[in-house]
Residue frames as qw, qx, qy, qz and C-alpha x, y, z in Angstrom:
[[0.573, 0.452, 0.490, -0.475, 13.12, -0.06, 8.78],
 [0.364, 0.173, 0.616, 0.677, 12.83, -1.24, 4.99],
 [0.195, -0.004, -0.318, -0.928, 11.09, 0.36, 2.00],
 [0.378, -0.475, -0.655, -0.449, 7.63, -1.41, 2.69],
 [0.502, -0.396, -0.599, 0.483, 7.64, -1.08, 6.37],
 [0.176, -0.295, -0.016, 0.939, 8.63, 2.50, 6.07],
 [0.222, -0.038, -0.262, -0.939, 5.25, 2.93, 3.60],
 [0.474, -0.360, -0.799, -0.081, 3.22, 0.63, 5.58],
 [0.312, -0.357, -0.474, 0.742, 3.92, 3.42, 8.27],
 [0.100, 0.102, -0.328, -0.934, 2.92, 6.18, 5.68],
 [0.271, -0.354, -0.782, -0.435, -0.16, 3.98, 4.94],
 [0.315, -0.480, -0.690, 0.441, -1.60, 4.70, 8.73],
 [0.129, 0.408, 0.169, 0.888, -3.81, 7.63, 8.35],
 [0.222, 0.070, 0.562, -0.794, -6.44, 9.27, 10.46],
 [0.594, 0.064, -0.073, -0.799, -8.97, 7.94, 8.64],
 [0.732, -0.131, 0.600, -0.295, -10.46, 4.39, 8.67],
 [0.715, 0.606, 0.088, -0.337, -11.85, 4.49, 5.73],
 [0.513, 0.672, -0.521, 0.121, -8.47, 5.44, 3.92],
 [0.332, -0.529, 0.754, -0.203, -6.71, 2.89, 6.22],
 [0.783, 0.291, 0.515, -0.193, -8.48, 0.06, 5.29],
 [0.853, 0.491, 0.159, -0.073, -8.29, 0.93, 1.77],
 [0.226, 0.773, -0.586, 0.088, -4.39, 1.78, 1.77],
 [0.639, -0.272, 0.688, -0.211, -4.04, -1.39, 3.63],
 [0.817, 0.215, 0.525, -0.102, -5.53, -3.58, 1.24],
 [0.523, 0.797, -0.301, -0.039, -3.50, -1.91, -1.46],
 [0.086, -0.700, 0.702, -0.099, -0.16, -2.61, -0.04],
 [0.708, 0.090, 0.697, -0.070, -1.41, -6.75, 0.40],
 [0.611, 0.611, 0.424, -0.270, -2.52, -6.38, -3.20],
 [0.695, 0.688, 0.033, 0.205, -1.05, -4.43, -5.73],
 [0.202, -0.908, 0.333, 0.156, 1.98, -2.40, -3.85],
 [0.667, -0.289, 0.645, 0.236, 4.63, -5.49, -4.65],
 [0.685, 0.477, 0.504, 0.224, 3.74, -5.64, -8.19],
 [0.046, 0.963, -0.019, -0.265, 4.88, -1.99, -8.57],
 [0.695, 0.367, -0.181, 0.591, 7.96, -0.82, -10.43],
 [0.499, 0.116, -0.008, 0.858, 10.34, 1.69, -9.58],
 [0.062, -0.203, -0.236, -0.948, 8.52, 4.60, -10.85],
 [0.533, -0.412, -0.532, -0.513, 5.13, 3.51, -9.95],
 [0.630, -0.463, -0.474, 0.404, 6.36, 2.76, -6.06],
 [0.256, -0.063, -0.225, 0.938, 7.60, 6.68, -6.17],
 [0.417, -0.339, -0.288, -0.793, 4.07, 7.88, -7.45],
 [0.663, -0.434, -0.608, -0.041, 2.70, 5.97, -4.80],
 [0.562, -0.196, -0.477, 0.647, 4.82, 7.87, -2.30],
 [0.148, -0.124, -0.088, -0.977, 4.04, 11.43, -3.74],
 [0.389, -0.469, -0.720, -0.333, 0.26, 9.90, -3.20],
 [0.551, -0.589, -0.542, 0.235, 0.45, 9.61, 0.12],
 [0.312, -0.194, -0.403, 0.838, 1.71, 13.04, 0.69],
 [0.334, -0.426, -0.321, -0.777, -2.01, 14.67, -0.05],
 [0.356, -0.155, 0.513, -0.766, -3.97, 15.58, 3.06],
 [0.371, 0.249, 0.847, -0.289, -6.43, 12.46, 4.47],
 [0.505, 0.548, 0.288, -0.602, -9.59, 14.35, 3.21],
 [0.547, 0.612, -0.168, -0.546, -8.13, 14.12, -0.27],
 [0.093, 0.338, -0.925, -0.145, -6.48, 11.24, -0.74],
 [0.291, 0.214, 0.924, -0.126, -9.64, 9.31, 0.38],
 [0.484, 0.663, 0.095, -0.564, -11.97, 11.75, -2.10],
 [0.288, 0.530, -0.710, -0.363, -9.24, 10.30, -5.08],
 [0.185, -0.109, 0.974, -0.076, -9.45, 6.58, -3.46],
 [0.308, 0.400, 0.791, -0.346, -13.37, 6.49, -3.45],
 [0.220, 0.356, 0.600, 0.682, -13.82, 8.52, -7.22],
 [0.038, 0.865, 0.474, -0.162, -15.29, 11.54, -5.59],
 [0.305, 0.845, -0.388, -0.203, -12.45, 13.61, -7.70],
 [0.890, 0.451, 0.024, 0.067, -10.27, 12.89, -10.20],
 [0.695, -0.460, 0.187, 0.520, -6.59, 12.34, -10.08],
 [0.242, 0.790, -0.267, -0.497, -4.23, 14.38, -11.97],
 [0.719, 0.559, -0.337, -0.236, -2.97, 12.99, -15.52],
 [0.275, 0.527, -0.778, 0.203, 0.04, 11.41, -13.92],
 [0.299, -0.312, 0.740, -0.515, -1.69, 9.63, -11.05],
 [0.850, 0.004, -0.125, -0.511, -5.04, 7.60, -12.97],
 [0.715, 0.159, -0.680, -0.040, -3.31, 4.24, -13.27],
 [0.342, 0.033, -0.773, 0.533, -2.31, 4.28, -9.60],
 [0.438, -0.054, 0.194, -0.876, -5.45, 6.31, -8.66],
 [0.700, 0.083, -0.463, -0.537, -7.31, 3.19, -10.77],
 [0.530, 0.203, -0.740, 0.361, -5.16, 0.55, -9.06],
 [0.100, -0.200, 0.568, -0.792, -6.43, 1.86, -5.76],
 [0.513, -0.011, -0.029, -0.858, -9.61, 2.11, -6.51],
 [0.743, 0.148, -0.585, -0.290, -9.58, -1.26, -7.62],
 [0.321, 0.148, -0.811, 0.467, -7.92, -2.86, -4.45],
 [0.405, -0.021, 0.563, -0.720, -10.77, -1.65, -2.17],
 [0.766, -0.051, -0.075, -0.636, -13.43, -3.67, -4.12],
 [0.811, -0.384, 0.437, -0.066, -14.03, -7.46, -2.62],
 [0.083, -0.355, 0.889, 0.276, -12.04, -10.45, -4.30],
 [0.696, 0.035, -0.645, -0.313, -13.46, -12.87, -7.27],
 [0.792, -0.145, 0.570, -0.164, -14.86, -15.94, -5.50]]
């Protein structure tokens, strides 16, 4: 299994909600990552559903290390420019 596959699996959560909007990251911004910014993305995904979609949807704030990729998310769920 590669390295996207293997966090495309990671991406599958019990929630729609946060499915959907991990989904539409990974299409979006995941590729564009570096290095560093693909490992913060992993540590993301190991917070429990409840929070990880409370961070995605700005009902709490990420810690200092996570805004840009917290922002990035946040950003991926809203529609595309026409």
């Amino acid at each position: 299994m590669g390295d996207v596959d293997r966090v495309r699996w990671r991406c599958r959560r019990g929630l729609l909600e946060l499915d959907l909007v991990l989904g539409e990251f990974l299409e979006r911004c995941y590729g564009g990552l570096d290095a560093d910014g693909r490992r913060l993305f992993d540590e993301l995904l190991e917070q429990p559903d409840n929070d990880l979609l409370d961070l995605a949807m700005g009902r709490s704030e990420p810690p200092p290390r996570y805004r840009a990729l917290v922002a990035m998310l946040r950003g991926a769920g809203e529609p595309a420019p026409m």
